[in-house]
N, C-alpha and C positions, 0 to 999 in steps of 0.2 A: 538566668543567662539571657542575656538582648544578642538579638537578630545583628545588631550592628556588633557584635564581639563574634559574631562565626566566617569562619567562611570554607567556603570545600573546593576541595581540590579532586577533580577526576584524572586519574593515570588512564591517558591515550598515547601514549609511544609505541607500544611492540607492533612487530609486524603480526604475530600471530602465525608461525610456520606450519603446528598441525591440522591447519585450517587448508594448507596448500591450495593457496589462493593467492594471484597476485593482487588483491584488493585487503588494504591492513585491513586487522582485525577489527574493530572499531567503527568497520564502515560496512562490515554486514549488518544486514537486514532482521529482525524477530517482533512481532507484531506491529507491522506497519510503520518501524519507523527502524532508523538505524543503531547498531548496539551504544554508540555514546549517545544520541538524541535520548534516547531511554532515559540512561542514567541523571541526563542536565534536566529533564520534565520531571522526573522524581524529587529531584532536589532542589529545584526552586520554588518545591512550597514551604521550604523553609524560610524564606525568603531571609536567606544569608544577604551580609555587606558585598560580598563576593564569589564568584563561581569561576576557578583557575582551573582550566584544561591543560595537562599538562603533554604536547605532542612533539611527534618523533619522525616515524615510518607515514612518509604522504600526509606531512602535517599541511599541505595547503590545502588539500581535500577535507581531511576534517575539520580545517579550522571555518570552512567555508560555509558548515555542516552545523557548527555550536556558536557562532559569533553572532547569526542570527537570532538566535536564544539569551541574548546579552548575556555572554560570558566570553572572559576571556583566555586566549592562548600563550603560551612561554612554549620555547622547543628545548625540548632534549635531546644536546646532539654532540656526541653519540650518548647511547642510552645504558648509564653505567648503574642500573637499577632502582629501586623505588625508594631508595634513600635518596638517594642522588634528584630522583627525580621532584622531590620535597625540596632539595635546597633549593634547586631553579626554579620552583614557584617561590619560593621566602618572599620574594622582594614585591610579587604578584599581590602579596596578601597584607601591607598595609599594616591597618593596627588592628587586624585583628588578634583575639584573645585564646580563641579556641579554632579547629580545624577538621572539618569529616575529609578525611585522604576515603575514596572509593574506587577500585579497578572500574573501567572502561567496557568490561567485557562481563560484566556483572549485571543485567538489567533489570532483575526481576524484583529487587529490594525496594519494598513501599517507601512512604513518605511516612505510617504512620510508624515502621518498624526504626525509621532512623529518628524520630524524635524522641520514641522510648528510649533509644542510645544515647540521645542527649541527656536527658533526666538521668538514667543510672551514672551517668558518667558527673553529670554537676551537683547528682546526689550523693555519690562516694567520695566529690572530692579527689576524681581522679585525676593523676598524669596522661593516663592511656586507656580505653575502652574497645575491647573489641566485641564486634558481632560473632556470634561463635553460632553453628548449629551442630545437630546431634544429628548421624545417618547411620542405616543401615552398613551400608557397605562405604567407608572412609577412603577407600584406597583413592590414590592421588591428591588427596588435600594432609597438608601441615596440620598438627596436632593440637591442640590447648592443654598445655599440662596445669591444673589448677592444684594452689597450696591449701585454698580452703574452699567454702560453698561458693563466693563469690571471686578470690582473687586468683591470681593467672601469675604462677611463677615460670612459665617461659612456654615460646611457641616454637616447635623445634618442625623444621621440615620435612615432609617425608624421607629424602635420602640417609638423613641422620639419625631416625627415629631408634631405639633400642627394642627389640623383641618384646619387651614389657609396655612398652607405648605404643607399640602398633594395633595394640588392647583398646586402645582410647577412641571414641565412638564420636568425641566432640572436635568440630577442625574450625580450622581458624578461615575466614570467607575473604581475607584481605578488606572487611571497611572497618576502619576504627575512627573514633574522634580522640583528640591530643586537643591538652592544654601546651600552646608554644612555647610558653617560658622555660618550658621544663622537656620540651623534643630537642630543641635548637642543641643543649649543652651537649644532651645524650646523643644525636646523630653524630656531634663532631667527633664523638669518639667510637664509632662506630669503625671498624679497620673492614677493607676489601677481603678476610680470611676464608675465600670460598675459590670453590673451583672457575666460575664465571667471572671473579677477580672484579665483584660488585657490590655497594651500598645495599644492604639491607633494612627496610624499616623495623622489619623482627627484629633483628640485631640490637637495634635500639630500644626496643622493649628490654629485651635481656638487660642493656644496659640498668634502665628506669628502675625495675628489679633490682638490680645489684648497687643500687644506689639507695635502695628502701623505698623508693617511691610507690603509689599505688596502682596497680594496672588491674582494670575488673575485665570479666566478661560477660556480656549481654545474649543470650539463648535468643536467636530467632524463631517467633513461637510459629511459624511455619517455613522447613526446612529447605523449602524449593524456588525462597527467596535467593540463595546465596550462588544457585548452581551459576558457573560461569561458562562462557564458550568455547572449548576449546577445540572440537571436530565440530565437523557439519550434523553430524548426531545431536549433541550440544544447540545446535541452532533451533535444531527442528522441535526437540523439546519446549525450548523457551519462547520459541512463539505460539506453539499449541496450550499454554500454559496462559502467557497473553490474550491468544484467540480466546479461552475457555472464561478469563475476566471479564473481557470486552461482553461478550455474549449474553453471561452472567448479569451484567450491570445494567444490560439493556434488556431483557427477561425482567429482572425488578424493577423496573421503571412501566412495563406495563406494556411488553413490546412480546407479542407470540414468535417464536422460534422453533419450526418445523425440523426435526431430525439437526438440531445446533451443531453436531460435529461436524457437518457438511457446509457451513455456511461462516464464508471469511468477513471476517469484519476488523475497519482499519482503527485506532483509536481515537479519532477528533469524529468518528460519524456518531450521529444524533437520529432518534427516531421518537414519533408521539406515540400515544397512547391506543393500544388497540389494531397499530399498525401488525401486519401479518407477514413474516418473510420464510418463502417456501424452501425446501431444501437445495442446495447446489447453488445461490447466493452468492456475489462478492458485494458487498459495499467500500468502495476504496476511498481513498484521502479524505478530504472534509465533507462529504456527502451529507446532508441533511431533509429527513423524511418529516413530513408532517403527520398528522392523526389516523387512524383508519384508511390507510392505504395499503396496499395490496402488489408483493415483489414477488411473481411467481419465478418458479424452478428457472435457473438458468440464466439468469438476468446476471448482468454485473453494472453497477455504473460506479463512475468515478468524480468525485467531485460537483455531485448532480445538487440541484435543489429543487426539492419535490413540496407541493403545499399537500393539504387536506384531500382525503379520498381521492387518490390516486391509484392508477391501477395500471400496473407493469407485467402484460402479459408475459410469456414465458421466454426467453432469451431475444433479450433484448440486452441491446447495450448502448450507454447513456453518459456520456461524458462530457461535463463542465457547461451542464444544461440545465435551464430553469423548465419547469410542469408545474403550472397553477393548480389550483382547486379542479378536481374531478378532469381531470383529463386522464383518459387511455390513449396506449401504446400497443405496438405487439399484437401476436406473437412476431417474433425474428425484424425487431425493426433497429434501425441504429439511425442515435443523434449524435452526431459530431461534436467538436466545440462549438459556441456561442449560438442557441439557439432557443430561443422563447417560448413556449406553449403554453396561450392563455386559456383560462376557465375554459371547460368544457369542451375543448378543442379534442380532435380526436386523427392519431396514428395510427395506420395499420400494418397488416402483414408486408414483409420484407419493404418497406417505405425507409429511405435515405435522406434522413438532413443534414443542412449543413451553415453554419449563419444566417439560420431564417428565423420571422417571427411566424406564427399562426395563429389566425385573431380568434378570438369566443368562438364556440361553436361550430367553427373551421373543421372536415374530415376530407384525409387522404386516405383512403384505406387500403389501395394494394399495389404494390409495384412500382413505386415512383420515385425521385429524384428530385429534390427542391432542395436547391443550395442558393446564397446569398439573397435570397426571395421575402418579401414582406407580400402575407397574406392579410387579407380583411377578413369581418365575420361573416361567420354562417355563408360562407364560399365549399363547393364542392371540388375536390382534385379528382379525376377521373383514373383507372388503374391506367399506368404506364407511363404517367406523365412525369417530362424530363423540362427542367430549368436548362436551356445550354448557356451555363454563365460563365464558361472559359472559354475566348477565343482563339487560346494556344498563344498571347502575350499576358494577357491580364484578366481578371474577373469584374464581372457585369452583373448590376443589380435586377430583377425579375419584380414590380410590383403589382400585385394583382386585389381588387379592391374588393368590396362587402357585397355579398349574397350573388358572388361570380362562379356560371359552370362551368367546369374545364371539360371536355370533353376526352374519350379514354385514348391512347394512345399519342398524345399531341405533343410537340415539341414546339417549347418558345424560348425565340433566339433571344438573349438575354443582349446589348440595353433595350426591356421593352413594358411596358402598361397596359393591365387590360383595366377597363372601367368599372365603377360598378353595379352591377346587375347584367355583366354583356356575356355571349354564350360562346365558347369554342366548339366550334364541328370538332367530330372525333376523328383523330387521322392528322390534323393539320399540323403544317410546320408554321407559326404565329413569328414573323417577322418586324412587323409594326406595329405600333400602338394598335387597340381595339376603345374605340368610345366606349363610353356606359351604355346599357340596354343595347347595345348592338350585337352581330353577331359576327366572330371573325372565322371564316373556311380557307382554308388554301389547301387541296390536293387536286390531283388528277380526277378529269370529268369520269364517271361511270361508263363503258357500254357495254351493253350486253346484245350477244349475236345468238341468235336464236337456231338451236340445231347443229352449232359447230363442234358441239363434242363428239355429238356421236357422226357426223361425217369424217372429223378422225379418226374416230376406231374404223369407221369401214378402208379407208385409206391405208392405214396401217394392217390392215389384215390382208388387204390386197395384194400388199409389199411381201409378202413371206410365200416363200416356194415350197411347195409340199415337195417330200424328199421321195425319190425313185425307188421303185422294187430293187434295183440291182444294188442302190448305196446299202440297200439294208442287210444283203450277204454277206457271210460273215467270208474274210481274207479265207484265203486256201495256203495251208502249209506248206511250204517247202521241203519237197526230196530231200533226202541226206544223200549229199554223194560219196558211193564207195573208195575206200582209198585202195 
């Protein structure tokens, strides 16, 4: 079979009601990405002619959601069932030959479990193949009633199932691949005979059946591929299951994972060899770790990129931010967006950045405030120092140059330059440029009076009246008078 004869169709229409959500179903969340993004990353490594989402319930939202995934959308409107929802892609799908139909709300099904579906299916020579697994406890999924070892004389759904079928341990997952020449005839004759008064694609299976055609079914050789979402229970499994790959995948590549049930990780993040992630971890969106680096407890960052030996003290948070080779953070620091941390540069406790660079060697280490600020190297940030680079209309650049002190507590008004090698007094509010090797102060002169505290206290004690023998008598009671 050629990649240019497939194409898939994902069912995105319902809303999803026992989700009791005003957000369709299709557009919650299970490891790190949305329940239809799932299914479209799954299936374009088959790299079909075509990928037809087929939407319904808040189709601009999802189509906003898969269209960036080069695939396309058709709406179903209104949504007269999953037959119906095949004819409104027909026209989506070209010349294609063959077709994988997959629920929306399905994420967990590999890439390699649907090409075995291919093969059994272009092996048998079938009309219809479906994904079938085998569970403990069936309840709520449609049946597979098989004639023989491999073929499927009809899939009957739970409400209609017979006391002797509710026996059957094997249910139908909703993905099958169809050969089209032979779905098109059988859908037409598919009748709305159900209470929902809707196109059924089982139906058309019965049909295929009743027409002698071949319809196989393919065992998913592990069961927890097919679960679909239907409560918020349903969610939280399927991204734990997600989590539990991701984690897995990066563990075999050579990545330590402390206590892994604690530690979320999104599916596009990357980590080297040797790198060590402590427990309580988020790594979110495209985050990328280089080698032997070091994410202790509590950290989250988001779309960070981290080089070589890096080391992220413990709750820190790190978002849409580059850390070169060997730089520390942390403990409790946070990088906003856009900011650069070259070689050896170094962050410390509770330190706030925010679109700045810090050149080699560069350390802030406690209490500070640098936003919009280009630092040189091997400059010192003194604890408490504040960039003021909002002037309450717009932000203002802070450049401060190579092997410059800032001294501790100092505020500089941002637009402003220090040079480099020039020193800040500690204390000062820095207003103008500072040359190189100079030095810039601006606070109040010192003075100190000598003897003035303690001629306060004697003043003050002065001031206090010692209290009288008589205040100190206790009141005298009052008589009762006789009535």
């Amino acid at each position: 079979m050629s990649n240019n004869d497939l194409a898939i169709v994902i069912l995105a229409a319902g809303k999803g009601t026992r989700l009791k959500s005003s957000l369709a179903k299709v557009l919650h969340r299970a490891g790190g990405r949305t329940l239809v993004e799932q299914i479209v990353c799954s299936s374009k490594m088959l790299k079909a002619r075509e990928t037809v989402v087929v939407v319904g319930h808040q189709a601009e939202q999802v189509a906003a959601v898969v269209e960036p995934l080069a695939a396309l959308t058709v709406l179903q409107q209104p949504q007269n069932g999953t037959g119906h929802a095949m004819q409104i892609a027909r026209r989506a799908l070209g010349r294609a030959k063959f077709a994988f139909v997959l629920p929306g709300d399905a994420p967990l099904v590999r890439t390699d479990t649907l090409k075995a579906l291919i093969a059994a299916h272009h092996n048998g020579n079938a009309a219809a193949t479906v994904l079938s697994a085998v569970l403990a406890d069936p309840s709520g999924y449609g049946r597979v009633v098989r004639k023989s070892e491999t073929a499927v004389s009809a899939i009957v759904e739970e409400s209609q199932l017979t006391d002797e079928q509710r026996e059957i341990n094997e249910i139908n997952s909703a993905i099958y691949c169809f050969t089209l020449e032979k779905l098109w005839p059988a859908l037409a004759q598919v009748k709305p005979n159900n209470k929902h008064r809707e196109l059924y694609l089982t139906d058309a299976i019965a049909v295929l059946n009743a027409k002698g055609e071949t319809v196989l079914a393919q065992v998913a050789a592990d069961s927890r591929e097919v679960l679909g979402c239907n409560t918020r229970a349903d969610l939280a499994e399927v991204d734990r299951i997600f989590r539990d790959r991701k984690r897995n995948a990066l563990m075999d590549d050579g990545v330590t994972i402390q206590l892994p049930e604690t530690v979320l990780i999104d599916p596009d993040v990357t980590a080297g060899e040797d790198t060590i992630i402590e427990p309580g971890v988020q790594l979110l969106g495209k985050t990328k770790i280089g080698a032997r680096c070091t994410i202790r407890t509590g950290s989250v960052l988001s779309d960070a990129i981290l080089g070589d030996d890096v080391t992220v003290e413990p709750h820190c948070v790190v978002t849409e931010s580059r850390l070169d080779d060997r730089v520390i953070i942390g403990p409790f620091a946070r990088l906003r967006p856009e900011n650069h941390l070259k070689a050896g540069s170094r962050i410390g406790n509770f330190v706030e950045l925010k679109k700045s660079t810090i050149g080699e060697g560069t350390k802030a280490m406690h209490l500070s405030y640098l936003g919009d600020a280009k630092i040189g190297t091997k400059s010192n940030i003194g604890a408490g120092t504040i960039t003021c680079n909002y002037d309450g209309f717009q932000k203002h650049p802070t450049s401060i140059g190579n092997k410059v002190f800032i001294g501790s507590d100092s505020a500089l008004v941002a637009p402003v330059r220090i040079g480099d090698g020039a020193y800040i007094a500690a204390g000062s509010t820095i207003t103008e440029n500072v040359p190189s090797d100079g030095l810039g102060i601006a606070r109040g002169r010192q003075v100190n009076k000598p003897g003035w505290a303690a001629k306060k206290r004697r003043e003050l004690a002065a001031t206090e009246k010692p209290k009288s023998a008589s205040s100190k008598r206790k009141p005298r009671r009052r008589a009762k008078k006789r009535k």
